[in-house]
Backbone as a printed PyTorch tensor [residue, N CA C, xyz], in Angstrom:
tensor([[[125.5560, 225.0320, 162.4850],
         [125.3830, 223.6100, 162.6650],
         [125.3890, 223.2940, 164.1510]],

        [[124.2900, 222.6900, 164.6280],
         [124.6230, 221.4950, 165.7430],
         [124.6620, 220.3790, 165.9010]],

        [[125.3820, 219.9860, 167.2380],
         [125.3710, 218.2140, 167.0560],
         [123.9660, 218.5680, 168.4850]],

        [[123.0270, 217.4720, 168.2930],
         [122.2850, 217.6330, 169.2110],
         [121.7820, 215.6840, 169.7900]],

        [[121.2720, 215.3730, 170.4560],
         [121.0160, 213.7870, 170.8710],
         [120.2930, 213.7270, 170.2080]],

        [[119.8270, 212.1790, 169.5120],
         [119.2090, 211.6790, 168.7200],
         [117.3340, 211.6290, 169.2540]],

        [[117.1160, 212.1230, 168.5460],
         [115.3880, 211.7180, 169.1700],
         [114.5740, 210.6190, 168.1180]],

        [[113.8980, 209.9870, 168.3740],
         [112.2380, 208.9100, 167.0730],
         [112.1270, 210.0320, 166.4360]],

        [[111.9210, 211.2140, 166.5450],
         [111.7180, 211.9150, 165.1590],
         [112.7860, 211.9680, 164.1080]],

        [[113.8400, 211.7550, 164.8840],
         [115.5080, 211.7110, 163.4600],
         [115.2470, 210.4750, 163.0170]],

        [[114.9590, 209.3120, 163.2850],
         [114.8840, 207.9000, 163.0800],
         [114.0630, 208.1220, 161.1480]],

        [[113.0970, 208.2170, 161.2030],
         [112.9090, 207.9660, 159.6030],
         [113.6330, 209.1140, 158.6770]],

        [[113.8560, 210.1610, 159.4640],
         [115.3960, 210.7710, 158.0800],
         [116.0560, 210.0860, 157.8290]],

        [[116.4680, 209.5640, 159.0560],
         [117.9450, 208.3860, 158.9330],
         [117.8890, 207.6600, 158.1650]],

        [[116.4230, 206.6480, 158.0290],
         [115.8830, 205.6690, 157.3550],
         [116.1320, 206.3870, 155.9740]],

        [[115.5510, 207.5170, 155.3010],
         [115.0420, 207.7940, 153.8250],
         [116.5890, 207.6610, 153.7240]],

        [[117.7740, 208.8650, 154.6170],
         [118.9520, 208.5880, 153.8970],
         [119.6040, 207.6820, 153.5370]],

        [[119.6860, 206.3960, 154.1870],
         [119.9690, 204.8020, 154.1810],
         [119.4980, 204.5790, 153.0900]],

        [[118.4130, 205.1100, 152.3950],
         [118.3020, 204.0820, 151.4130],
         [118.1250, 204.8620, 150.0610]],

        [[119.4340, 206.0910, 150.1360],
         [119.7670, 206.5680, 149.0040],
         [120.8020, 205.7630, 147.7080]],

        [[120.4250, 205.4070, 146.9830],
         [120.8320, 204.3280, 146.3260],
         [122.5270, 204.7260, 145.6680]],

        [[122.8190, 206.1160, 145.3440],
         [124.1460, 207.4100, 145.5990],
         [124.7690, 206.9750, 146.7920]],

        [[124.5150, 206.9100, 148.2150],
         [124.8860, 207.1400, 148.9380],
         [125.1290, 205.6370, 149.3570]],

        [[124.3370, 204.7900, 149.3000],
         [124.7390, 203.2930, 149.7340],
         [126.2420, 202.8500, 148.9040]],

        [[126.1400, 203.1380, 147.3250],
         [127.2070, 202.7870, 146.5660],
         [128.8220, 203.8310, 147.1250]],

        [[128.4530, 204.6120, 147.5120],
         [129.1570, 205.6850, 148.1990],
         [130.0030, 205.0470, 149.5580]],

        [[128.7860, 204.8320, 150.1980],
         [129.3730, 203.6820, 151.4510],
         [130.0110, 202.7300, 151.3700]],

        [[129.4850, 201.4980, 150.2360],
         [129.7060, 200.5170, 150.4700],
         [128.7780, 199.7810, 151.2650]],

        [[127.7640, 199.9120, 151.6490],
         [126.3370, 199.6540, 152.9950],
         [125.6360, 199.2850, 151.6860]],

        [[124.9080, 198.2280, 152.8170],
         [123.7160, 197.4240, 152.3250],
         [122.6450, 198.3230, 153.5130]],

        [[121.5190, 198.6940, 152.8530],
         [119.9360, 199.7940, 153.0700],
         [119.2010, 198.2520, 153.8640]],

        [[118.8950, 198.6810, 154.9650],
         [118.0290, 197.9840, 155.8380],
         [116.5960, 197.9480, 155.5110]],

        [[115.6550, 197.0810, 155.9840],
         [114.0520, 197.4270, 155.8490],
         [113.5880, 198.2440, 157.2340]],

        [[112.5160, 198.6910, 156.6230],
         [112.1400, 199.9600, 157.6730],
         [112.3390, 199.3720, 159.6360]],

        [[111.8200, 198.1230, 159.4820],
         [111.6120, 197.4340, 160.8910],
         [112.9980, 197.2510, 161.3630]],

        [[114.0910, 196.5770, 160.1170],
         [115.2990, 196.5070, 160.9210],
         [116.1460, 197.3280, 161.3980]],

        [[116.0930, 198.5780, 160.4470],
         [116.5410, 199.7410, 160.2270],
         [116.1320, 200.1650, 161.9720]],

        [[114.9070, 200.1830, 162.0320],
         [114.3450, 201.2110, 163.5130],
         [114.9190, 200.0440, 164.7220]],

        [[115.0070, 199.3920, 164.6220],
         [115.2520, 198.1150, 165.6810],
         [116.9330, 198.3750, 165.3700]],

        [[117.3320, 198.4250, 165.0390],
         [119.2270, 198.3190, 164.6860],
         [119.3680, 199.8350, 165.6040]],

        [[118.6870, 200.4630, 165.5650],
         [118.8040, 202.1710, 166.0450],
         [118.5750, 201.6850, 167.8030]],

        [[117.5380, 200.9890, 167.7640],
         [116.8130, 201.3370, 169.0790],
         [117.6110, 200.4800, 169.9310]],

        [[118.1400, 199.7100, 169.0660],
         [118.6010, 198.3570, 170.3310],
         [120.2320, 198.6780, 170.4130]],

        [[121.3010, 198.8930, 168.8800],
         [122.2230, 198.8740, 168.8930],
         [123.2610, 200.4160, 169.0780]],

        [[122.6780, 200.9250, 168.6290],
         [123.2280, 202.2930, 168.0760],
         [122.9990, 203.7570, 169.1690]],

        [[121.6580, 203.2060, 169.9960],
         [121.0750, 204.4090, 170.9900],
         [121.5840, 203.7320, 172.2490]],

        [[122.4910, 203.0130, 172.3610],
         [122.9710, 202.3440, 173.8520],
         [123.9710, 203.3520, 174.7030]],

        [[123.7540, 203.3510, 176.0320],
         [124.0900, 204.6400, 176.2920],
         [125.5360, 204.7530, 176.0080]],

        [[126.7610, 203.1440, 176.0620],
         [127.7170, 203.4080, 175.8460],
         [128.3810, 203.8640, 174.7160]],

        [[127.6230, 204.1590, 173.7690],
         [127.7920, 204.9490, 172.1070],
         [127.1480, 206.1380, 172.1990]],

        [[128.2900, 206.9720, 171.5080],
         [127.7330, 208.5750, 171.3560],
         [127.3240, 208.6640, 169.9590]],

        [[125.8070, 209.2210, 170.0220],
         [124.8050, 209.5300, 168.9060],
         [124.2290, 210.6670, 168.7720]],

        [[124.7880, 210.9960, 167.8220],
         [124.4960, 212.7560, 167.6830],
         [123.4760, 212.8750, 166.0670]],

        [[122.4970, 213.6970, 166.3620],
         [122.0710, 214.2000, 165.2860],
         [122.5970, 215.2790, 164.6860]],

        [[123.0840, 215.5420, 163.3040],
         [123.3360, 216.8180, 162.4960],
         [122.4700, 217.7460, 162.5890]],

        [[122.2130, 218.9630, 162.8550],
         [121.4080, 219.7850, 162.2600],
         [121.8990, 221.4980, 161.7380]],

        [[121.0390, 221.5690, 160.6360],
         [121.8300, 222.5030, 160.1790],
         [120.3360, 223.6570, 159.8860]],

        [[120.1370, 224.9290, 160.0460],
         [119.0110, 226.0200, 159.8420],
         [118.0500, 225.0650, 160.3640]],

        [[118.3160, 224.4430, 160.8760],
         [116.6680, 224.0710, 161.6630],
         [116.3940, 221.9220, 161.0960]],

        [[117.2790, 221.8310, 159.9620],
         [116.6040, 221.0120, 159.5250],
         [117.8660, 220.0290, 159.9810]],

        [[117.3350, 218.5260, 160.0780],
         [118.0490, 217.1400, 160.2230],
         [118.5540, 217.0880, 158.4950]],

        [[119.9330, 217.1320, 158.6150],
         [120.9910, 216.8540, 157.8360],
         [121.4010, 215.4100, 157.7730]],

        [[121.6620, 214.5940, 159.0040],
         [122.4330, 213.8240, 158.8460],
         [123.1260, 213.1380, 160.3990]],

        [[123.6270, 212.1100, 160.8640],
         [124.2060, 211.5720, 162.1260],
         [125.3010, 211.1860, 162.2400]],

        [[125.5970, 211.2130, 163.6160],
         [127.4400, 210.7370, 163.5820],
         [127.6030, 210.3550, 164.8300]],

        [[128.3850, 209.0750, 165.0760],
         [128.3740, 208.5440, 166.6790],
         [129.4950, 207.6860, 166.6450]],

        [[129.9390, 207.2770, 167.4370],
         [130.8030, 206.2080, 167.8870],
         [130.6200, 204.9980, 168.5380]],

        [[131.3440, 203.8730, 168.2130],
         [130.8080, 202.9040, 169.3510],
         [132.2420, 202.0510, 169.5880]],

        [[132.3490, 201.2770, 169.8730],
         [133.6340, 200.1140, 170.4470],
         [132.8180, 198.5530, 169.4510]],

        [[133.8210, 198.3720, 168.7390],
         [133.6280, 197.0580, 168.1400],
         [135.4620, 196.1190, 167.9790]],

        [[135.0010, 195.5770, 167.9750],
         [136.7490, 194.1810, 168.1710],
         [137.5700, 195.1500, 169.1760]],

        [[137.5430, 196.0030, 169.8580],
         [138.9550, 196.3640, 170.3270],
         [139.1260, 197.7570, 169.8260]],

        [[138.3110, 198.3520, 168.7780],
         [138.6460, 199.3950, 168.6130],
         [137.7200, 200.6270, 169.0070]],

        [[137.3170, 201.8460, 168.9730],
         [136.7140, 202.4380, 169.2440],
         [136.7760, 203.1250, 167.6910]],

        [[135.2380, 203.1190, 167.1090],
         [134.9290, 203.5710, 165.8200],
         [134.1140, 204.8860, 165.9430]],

        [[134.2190, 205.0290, 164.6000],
         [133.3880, 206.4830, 164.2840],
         [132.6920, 206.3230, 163.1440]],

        [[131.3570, 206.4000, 162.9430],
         [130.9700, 206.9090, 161.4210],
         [130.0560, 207.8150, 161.6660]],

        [[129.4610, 208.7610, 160.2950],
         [128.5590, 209.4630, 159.8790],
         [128.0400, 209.2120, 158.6170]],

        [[126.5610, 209.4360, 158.6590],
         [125.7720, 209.3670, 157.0840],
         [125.3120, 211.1720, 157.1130]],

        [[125.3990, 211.7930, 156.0270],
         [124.5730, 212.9080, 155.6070],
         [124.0000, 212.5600, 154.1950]],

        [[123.1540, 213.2460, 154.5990],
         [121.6490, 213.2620, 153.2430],
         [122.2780, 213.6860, 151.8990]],

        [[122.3920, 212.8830, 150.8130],
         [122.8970, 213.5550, 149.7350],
         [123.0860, 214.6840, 149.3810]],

        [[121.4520, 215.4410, 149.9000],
         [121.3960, 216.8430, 149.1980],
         [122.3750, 217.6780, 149.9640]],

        [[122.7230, 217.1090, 151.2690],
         [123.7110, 218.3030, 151.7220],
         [125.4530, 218.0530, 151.5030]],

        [[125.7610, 216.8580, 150.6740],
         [126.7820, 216.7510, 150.2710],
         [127.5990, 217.6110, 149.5090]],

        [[128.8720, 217.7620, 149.7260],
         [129.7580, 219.3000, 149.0570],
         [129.2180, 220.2050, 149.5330]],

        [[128.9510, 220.6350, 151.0540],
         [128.7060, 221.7930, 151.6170],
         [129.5180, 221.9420, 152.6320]],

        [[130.5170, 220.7690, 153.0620],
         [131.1620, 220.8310, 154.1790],
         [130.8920, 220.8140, 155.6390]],

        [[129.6440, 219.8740, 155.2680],
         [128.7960, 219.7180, 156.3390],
         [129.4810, 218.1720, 157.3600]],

        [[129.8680, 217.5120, 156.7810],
         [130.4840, 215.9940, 157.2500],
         [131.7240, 216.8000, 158.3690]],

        [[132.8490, 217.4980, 157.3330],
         [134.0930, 217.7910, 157.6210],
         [133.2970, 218.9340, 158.9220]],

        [[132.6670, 219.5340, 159.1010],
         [132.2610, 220.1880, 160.5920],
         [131.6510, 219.7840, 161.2680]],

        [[130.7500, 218.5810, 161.2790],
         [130.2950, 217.8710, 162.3750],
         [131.1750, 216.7010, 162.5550]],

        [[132.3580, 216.5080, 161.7960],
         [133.7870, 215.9300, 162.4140],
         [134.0750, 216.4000, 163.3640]],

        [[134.4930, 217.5930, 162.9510],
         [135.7780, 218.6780, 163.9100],
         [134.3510, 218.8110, 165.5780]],

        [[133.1820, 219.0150, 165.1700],
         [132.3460, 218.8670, 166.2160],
         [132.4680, 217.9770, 167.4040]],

        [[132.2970, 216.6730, 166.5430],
         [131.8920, 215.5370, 167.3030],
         [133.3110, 215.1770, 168.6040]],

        [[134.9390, 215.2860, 167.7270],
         [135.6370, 215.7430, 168.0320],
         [135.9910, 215.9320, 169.2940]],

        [[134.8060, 217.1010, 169.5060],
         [134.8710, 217.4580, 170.8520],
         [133.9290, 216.8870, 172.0380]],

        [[133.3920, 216.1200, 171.6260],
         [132.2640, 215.3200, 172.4030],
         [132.7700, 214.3260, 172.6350]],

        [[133.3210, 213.4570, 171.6300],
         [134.1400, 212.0270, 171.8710],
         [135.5100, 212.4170, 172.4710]],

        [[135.8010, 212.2700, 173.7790],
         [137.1530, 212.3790, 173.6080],
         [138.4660, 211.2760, 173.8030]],

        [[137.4730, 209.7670, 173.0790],
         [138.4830, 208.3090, 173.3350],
         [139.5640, 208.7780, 172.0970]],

        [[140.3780, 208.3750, 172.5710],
         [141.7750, 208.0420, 171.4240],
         [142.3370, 206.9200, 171.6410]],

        [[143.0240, 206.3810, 170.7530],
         [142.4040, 206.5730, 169.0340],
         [140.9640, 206.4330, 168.8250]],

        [[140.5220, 206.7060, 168.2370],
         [139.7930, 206.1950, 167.6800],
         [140.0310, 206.0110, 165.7110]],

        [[138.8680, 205.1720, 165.4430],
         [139.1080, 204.3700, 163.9160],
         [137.9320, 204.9980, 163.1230]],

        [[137.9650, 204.5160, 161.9650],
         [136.6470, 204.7430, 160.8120],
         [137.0570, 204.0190, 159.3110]],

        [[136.6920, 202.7620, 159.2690],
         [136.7050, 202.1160, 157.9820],
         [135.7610, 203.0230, 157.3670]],

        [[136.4210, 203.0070, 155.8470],
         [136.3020, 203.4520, 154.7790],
         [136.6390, 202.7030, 153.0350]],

        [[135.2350, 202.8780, 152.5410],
         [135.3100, 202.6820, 151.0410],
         [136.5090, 203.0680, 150.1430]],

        [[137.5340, 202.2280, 149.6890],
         [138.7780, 203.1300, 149.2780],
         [137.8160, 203.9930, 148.2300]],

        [[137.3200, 203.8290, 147.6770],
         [136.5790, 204.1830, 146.1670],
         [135.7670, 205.8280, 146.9650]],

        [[135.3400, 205.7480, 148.1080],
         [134.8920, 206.8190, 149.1160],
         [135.5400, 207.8470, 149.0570]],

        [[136.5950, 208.7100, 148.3680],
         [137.1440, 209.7880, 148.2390],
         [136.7650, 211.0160, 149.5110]],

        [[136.0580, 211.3270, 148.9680],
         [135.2480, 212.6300, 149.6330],
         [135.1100, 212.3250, 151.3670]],

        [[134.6840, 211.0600, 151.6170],
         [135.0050, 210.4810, 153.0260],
         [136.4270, 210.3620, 154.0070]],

        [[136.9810, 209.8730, 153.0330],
         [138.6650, 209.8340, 153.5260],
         [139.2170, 211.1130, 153.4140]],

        [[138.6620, 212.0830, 152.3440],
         [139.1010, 213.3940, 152.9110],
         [138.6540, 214.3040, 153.8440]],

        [[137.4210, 213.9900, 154.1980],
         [137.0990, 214.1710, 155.6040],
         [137.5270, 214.3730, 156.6450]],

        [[138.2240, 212.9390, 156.9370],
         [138.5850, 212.2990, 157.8310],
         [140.0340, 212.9480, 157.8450]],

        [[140.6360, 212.9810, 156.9200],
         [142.0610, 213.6470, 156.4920],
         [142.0550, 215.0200, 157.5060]],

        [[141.4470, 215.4370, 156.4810],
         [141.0600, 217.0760, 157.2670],
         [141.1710, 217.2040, 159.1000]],

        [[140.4160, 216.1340, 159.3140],
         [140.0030, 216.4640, 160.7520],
         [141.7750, 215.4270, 161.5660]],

        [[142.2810, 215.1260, 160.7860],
         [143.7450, 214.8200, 161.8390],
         [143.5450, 213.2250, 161.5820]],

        [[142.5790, 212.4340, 160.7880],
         [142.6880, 211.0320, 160.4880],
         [144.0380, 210.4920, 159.9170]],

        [[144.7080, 209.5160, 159.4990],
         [145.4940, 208.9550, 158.9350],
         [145.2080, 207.5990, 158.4880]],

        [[145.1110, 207.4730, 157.1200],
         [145.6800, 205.9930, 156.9360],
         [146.5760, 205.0440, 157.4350]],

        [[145.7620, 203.6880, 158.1290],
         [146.4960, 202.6830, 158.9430],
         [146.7550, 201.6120, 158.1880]],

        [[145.6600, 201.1240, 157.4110],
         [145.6160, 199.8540, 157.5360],
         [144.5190, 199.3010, 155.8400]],

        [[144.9900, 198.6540, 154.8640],
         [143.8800, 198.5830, 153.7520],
         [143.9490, 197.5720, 153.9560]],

        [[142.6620, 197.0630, 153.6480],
         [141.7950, 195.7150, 153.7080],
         [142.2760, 195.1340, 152.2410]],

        [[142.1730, 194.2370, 151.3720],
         [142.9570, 193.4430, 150.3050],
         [141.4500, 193.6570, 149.2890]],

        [[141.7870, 193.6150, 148.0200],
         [140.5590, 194.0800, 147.2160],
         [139.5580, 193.1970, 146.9300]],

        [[140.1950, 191.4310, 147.7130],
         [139.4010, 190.4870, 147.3130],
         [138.7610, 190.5840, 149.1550]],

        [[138.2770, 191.5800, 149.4940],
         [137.5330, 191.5370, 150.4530],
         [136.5870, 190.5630, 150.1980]],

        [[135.8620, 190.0860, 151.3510],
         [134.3350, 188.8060, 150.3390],
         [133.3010, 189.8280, 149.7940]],

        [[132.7630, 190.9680, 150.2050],
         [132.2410, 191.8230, 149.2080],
         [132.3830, 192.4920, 148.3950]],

        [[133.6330, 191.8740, 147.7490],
         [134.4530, 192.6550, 146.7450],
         [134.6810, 194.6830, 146.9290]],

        [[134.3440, 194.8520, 148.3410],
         [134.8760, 196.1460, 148.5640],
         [136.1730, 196.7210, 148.9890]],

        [[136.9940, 197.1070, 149.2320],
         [138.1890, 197.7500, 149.4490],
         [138.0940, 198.8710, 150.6320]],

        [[138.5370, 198.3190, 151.8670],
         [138.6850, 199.3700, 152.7070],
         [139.5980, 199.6880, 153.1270]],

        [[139.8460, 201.1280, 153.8500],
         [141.0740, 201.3860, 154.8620],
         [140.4640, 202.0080, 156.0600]],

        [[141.5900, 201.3550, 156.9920],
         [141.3560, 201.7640, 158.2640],
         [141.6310, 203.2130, 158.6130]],

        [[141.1260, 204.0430, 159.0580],
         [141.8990, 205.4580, 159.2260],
         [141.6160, 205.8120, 161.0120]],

        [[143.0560, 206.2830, 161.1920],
         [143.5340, 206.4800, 163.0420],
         [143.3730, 208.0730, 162.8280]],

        [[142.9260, 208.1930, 164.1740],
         [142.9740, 209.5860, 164.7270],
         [143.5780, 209.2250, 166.0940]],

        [[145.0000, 209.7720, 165.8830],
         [145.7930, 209.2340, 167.4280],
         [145.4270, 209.8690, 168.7940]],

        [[145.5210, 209.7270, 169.8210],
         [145.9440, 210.5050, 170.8950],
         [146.9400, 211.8960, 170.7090]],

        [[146.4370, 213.0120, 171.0240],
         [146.8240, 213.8410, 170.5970],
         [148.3860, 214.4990, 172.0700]],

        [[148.5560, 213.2830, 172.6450],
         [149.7150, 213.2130, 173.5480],
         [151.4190, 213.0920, 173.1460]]])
């Protein structure tokens, strides 16, 4: 596996995976249209002060993972492509990225219902901080999960 910088050719993987209908319910994410989707990338997500890494695994785009600063906190997420789900592909371009990001804490809301995500995150030194109340307004359920300063 590598983490490598994002190029316009990762941009419509990204897109097909976004709008795996498994994987949105998985998230908790609402699937963008193709225009907003590429415009949300180009304007918000590829800014130099966020780290954006492409997955790749035997050659092929798997999946992305980056960080950015929102309210005060410094976040983390990743999407991988269904088909490479239960390969342990998330939990090593964690421990990867890891080493590229090196802000602490950093955060990563999560789907309580997201299992497989929060154990992820587990794995790689995350902790449960903080759950969101179940009458969220999108009736979703999240928790906050810390990865402290390792001081």
């Amino acid at each position: 596996m590598i983490l490598r910088d994002v190029t316009d050719a990762d941009l419509p993987i990204f897109f097909e995976h976004q709008r795996d209908p498994d994987a949105l319910r998985m998230a908790a994410f609402s699937s963008r249209e193709r225009d907003a989707f590429m415009a949300h990338w180009r304007t918000n997500v590829l800014r130099p002060e966020n780290v954006s890494r492409t997955i790749v695994m035997g050659g092929a785009v798997v999946g992305n993972i980056g960080s950015w600063s929102q309210e005060g906190m410094r976040l983390i997420g990743y999407w991988i492509g269904r088909e490479h789900w239960g390969k342990g592909v998330a939990t090593r371009a964690l421990a990867e990225f890891l080493l590229v990001e090196p802000t602490r804490p950093l955060h990563a809301w999560v789907a309580l219902h997201n299992l497989a995500s929060i154990r992820v995150l587990e794995k790689c030194g995350f902790r449960a901080l903080l759950e969101e109340s179940p009458e969220h307004p999108d009736g979703v359920a999240e928790v906050l999960m810390r990865l402290a300063s390792t001081e």
